[in-house]
C-alpha positions in Angstrom: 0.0 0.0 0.0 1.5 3.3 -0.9 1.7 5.7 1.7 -1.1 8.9 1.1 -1.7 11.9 2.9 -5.0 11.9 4.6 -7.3 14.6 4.4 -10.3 14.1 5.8 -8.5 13.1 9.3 -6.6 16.6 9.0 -9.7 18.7 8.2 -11.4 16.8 11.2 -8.9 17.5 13.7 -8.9 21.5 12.3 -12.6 21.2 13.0 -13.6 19.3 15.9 -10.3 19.5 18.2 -9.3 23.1 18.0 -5.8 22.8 20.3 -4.7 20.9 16.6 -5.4 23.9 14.7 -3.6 25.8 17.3 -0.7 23.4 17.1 -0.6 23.4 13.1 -0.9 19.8 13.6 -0.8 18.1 10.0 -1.3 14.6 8.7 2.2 13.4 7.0 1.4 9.9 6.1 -0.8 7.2 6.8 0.2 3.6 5.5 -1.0 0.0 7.0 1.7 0.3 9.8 1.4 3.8 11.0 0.3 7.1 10.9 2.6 9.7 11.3 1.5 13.2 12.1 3.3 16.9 12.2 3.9 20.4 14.2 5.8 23.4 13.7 8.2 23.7 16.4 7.4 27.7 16.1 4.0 26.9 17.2 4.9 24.9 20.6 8.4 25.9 21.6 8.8 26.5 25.3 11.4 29.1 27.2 13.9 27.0 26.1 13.5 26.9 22.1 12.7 23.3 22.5 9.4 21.9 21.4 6.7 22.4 24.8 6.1 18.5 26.5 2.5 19.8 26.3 2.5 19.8 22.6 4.7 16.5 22.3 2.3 14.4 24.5 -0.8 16.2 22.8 1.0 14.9 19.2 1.1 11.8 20.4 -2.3 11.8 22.2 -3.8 12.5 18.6 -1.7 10.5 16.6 -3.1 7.7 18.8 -6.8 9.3 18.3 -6.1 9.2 14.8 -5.0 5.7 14.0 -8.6 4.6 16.0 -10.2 7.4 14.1 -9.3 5.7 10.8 -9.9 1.9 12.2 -13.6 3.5 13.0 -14.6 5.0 9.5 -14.5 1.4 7.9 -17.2 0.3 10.9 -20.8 1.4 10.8 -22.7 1.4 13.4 -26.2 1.5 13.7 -27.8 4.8 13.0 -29.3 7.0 15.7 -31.0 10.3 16.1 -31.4 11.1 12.5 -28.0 11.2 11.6 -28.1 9.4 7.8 -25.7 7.2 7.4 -23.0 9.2 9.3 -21.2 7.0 12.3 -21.8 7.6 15.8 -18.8 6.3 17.1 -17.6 8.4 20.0 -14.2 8.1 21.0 -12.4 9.0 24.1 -8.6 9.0 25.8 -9.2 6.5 29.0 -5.8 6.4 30.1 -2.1 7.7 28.7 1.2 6.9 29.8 4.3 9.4 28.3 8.0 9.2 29.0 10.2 12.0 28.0 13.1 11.0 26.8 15.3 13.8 25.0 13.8 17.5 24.1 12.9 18.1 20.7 14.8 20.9 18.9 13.3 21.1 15.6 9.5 20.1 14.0 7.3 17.4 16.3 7.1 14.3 14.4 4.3 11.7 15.9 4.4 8.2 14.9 1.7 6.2 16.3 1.9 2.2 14.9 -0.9 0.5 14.2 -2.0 -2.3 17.0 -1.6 -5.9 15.8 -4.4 -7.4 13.6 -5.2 -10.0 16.4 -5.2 -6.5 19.0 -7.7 -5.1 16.0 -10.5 -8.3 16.3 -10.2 -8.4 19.3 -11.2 -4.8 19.9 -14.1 -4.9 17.3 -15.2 -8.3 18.2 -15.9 -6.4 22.2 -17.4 -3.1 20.0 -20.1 -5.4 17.8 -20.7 -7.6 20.9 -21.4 -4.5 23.8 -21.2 -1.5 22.0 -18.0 -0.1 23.6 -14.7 -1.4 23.5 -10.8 -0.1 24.1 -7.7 -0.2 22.4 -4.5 0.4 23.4 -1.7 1.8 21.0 1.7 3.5 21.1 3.0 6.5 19.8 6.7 7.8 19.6 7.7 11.3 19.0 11.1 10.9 17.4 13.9 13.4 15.9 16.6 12.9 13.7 15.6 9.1 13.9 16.1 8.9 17.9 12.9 8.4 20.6 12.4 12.0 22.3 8.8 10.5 24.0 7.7 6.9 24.3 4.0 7.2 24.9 1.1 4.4 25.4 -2.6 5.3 25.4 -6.0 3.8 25.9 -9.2 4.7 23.6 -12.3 3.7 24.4 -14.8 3.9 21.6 -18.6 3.7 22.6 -21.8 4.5 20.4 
């Protein structure tokens, strides 16, 4: 699969999760074993000219967002309130975990990997079967091919 940049997932985060916008948080790649997204360092540099830990976990928490954002536009659940044929998947941060390894001195880079396909049925099996299920992912924020924060998250999608 050739990587492609994705759209849609940028436009949402502009729209719906405005800290993003802020950020100037842009989608770089998406491909079947991760999604990788961007910040201007100019937009979240601390005293120190290095990039904020706010804005590195906050990459990292969306990166993570994202790669169950994308797993949840393939599944359709069923329709409530009127809404057409638009999902009504709602999906939340339960629990995060970030460990700061090095400061970053130029762009944020977020790479979030996509879970294991086993991790993936799993997950959807408990979403089909009760309507709410969580996933658990990792994300590194990397420079100049080095970790600069290891980070682990749990989503919990819900209808």
């Amino acid at each position: 699969m050739k990587p492609v940049k994705l759209p849609a997932f940028e436009h949402f985060l502009h729209e719906m999760i405005p800290l993003a916008k802020a950020m100037g948080v842009g989608v770089d790649l998406s491909d079947e074993n991760a999604l990788v997204l961007r910040a201007p360092k100019e937009q979240n540099k601390n005293s120190l000219n290095t990039a904020f830990g706010g804005s590195l976990v906050s990459l990292a928490t969306l990166a993570g967002y994202g790669v169950v954002w994308e797993l949840m536009r393939s599944e359709k659940p069923a329709v409530a309130n009127g809404a057409g044929d638009r999902p009504q998947w709602h999906i939340v941060v339960k629990e995060s975990k970030a460990a700061y390894r090095r400061p970053v001195i130029g762009d944020l880079i977020a790479i979030c990997e996509r879970p294991a396909q086993a991790a993936i049925a799993e997950f959807k099996d408990a979403l089909h079967r009760y309507g709410k299920a969580k996933l658990k992912v990792r994300a590194r924020v990397v420079e100049g091919g080095q970790t600069a924060v290891d980070f682990q998250a749990a989503y919990v999608v819900s209808k």
